[in-house]
C-alpha positions, -999 to 999 in steps of 0.1 A, spaced: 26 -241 -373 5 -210 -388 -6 -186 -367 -29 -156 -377 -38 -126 -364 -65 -102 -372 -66 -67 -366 -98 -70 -345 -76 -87 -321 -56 -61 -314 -80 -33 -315 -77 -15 -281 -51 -39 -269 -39 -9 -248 -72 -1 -232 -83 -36 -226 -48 -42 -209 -49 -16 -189 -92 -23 -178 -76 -55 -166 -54 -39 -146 -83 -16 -132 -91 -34 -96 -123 -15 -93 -136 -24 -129 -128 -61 -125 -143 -70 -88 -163 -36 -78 -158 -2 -57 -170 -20 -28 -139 -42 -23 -124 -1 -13 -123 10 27 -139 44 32 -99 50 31 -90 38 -5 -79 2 9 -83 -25 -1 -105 -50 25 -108 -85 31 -140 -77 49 -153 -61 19 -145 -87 -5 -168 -116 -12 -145 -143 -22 -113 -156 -4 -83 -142 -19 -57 -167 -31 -21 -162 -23 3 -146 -48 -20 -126 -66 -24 -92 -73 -50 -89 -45 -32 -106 -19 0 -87 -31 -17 -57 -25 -37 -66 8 -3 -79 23 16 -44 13 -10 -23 26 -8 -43 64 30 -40 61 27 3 53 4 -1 83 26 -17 104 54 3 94 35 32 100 24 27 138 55 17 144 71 50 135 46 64 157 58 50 186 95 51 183 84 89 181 65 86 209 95 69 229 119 98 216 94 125 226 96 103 260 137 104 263 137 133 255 114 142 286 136 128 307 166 136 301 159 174 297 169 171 267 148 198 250 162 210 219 195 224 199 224 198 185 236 168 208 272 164 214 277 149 176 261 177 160 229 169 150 196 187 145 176 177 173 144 200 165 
């Protein structure tokens, strides 16, 4: 087996690698939310599982998930807190409660 390769080939490997990469240069700006996300809604074409897109889409509805959660377990603390009078100071193991 022979294989050849020219240097044309390889010209700008690194920047053609890395356009590939580039979400926005491959499918458009308009697949982006007004927040920077990436949206089904947005996108033309149904995205097939395990790739990049669908990688991405299904991280970004975990962070969001993640993230309203964390809101209300604060919310529930703030609640406890309430009332229990508990209203600030260190708790009877010592931790920083402010």
């Amino acid at each position: 087996m022979e294989i050849s390769i020219y240097s044309s080939d390889v010209r700008d490997f690194d920047k053609e690698v890395e356009r590939k990469f580039d979400i926005q240069d491959q499918f458009g700006a308009h697949i982006f939310n007004d927040r920077g996300y990436l949206s089904r809604e947005n996108y033309d074409y149904d995205i097939e599982p395990y790739t990049y897109l669908s990688v991405i889409l299904s991280q970004q509805e975990q962070i969001e998930r993640l993230r309203e959660s964390i809101y209300m377990l604060r919310k529930d603390v703030e609640q406890l807190k309430k009332k229990t009078g508990w209203v600030s100071g260190y708790d009877d193991h010592g931790w920083n409660t402010k």
